[in-house]
N, C-alpha and C positions, 0 to 999 in steps of 0.2 A: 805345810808344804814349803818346801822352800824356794822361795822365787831367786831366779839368777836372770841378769838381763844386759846383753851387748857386752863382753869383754872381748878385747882385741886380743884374738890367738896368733902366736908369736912364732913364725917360720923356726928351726931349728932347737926348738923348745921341747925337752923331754916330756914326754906322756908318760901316766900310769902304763896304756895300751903297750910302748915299747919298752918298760919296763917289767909287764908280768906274759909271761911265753906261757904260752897252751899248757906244753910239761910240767909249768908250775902250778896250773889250776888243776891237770887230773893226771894224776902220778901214769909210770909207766905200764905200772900190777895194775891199776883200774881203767885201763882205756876202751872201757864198753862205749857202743853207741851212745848213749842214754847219756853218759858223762861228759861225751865228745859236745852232744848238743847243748849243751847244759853249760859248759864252758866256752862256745863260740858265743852264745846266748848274751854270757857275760861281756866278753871280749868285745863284741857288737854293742851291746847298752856304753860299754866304757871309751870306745873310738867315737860313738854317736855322740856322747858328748861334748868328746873332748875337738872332733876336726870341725863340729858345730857348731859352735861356743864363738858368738860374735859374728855370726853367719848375717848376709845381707839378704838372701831370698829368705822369701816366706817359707819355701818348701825345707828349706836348711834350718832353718828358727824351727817350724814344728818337730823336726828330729830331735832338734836340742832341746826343746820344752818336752819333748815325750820322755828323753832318755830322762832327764831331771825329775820331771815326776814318775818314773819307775825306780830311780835312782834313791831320792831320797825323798818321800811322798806317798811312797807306794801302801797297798794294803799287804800286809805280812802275811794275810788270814789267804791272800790270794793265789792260785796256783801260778807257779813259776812265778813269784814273787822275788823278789830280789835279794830278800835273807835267804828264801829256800833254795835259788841260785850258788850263792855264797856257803851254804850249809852242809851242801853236796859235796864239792872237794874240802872242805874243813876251813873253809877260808873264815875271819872275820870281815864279816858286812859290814861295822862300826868303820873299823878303821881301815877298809877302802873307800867308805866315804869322804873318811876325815882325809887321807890322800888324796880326792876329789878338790876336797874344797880347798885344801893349799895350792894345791896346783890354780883353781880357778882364783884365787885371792891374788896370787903371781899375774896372773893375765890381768886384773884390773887393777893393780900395780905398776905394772908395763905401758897399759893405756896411759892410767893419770900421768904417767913421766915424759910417754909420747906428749901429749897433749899437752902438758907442761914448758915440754921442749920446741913444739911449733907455735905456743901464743896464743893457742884454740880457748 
């Protein structure tokens, strides 16, 4: 599992979230219920992470620990598992994570520079 711990999320900073639109995860021919939820599902795991990520409440840190272990952690064999999520509109799981983790590598990049820049 992969542990992620305190990066400072950075006001004005692109997310994956406002880069992938609903209409990207389930085309317009397949917009059944079943898809719709499937792809909020996503959508929700991928903002959980990302507006949580260096959260000061406890209650914010468990979102972001939970997203993180469904995210990249998760059992495959599980239902609504985060590949079978991914598998449903044809998405690659792989490399939404690895979008994940750049972006998350960017935030503790941004801290150490912060931190760097006040003498902390």
């Amino acid at each position: 599992m992969l542990q992620i711990t305190d990066p400072l999320d950075k006001a004005g900073d692109r997310t994956v979230s406002d880069m992938l639109m609903p209409a990207q995860v389930v085309s317009r021919h397949a917009m059944t219920p079943e898809r719709v939820l499937i792809s909020t599902v996503l959508l929700d795991a991928i903002e959980c992470f990302q507006k949580n990520c260096g959260a000061a409440t406890p209650f914010r840190r468990r979102l972001f620990q939970e997203a993180c272990e469904w995210i990249f952690g998760g059992d495959a064999s599980a239902p609504l598992s985060f590949e079978d999520v991914c598998h449903g509109p044809s998405l690659d799981a792989e490399c939404i994570r690895g979008g994940l983790r750049q972006w998350y590598e960017r935030q503790l990049a941004c801290r150490a520079a912060d931190e760097c820049r006040s003498g902390a």
